[in-house]
C-alpha positions as CSV (number, residue, x, y, z in Angstrom):
1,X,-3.5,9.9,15.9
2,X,-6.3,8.2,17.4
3,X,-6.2,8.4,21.0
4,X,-4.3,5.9,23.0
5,X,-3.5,4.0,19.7
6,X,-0.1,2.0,20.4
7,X,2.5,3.2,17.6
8,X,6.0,1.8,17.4
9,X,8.8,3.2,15.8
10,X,10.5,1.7,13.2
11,X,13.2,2.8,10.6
12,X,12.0,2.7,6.5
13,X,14.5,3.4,3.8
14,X,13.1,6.3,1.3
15,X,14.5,7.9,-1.7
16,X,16.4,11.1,-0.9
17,X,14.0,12.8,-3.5
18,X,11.1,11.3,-1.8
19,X,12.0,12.8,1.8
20,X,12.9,15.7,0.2
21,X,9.3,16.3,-0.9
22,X,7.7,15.1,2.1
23,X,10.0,17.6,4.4
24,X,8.5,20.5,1.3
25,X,5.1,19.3,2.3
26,X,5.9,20.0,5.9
27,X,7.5,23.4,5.5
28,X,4.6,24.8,3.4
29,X,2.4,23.7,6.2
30,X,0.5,21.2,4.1
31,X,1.0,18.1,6.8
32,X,2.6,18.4,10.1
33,X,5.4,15.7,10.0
34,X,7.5,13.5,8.4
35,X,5.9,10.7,10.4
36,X,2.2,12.0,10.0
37,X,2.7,12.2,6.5
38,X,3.6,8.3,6.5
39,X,1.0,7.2,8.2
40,X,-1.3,8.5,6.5
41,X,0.6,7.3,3.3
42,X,0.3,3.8,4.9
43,X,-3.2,4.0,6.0
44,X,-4.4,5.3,2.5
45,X,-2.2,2.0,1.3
46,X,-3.5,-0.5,3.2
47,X,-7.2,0.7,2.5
48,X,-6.4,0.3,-1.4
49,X,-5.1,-2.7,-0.6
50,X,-7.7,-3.9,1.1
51,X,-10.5,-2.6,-1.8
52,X,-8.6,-4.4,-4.2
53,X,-8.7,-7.7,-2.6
54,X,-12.3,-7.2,-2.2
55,X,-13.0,-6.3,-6.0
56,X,-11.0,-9.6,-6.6
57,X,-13.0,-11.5,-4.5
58,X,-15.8,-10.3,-5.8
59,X,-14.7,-10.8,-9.4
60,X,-13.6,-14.1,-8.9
61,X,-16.5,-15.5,-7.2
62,X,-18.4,-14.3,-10.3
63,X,-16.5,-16.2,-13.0
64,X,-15.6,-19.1,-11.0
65,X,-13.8,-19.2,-8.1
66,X,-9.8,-19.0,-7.3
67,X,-7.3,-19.2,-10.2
68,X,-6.2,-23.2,-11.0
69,X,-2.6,-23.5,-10.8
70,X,-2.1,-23.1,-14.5
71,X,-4.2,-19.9,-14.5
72,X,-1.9,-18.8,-11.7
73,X,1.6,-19.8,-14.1
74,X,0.2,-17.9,-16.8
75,X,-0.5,-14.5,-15.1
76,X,2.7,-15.0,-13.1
77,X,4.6,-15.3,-17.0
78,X,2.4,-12.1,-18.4
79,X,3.0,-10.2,-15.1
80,X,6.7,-11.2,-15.2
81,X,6.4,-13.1,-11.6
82,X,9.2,-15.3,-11.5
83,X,8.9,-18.4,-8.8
């Protein structure tokens, strides 16, 4: 942790087979907490995240600009959005 970084706890719900593997990752030395492990699962998220939304950007300036609202209907159907 960066130092004197605010951090707040809060409470996530996780698969028992998902803890399970995080507290193996722990006992074999290979991070050094549940909660350091998450936030480095979260920061590696969030910077995905935000690389994404720049590569869409990007991409979208490119071919024209933001979706119409049709464009957006259709991708929500294919993707299986529902409104």
């Amino acid at each position: 942790m960066v130092g004197g970084m605010a951090t707040l706890k809060v409470t996530v719900t996780l698969p028992e087979e998902q803890v399970a593997a995080i507290r193996r990752l722990v006992s074999a030395g290979k991070t050094t907490n549940v909660s350091g492990f998450v936030r480095h699962a979260v920061a590696v998220a969030l910077d995905d995240v935000a690389g994404w939304g720049s590569v869409l950007a990007k991409a979208l300036a490119e071919t024209g600009g933001d979706l119409t609202a049709e464009e957006r209907q259709w991708a929500d159907r294919i993707v299986g959005v529902t409104p």
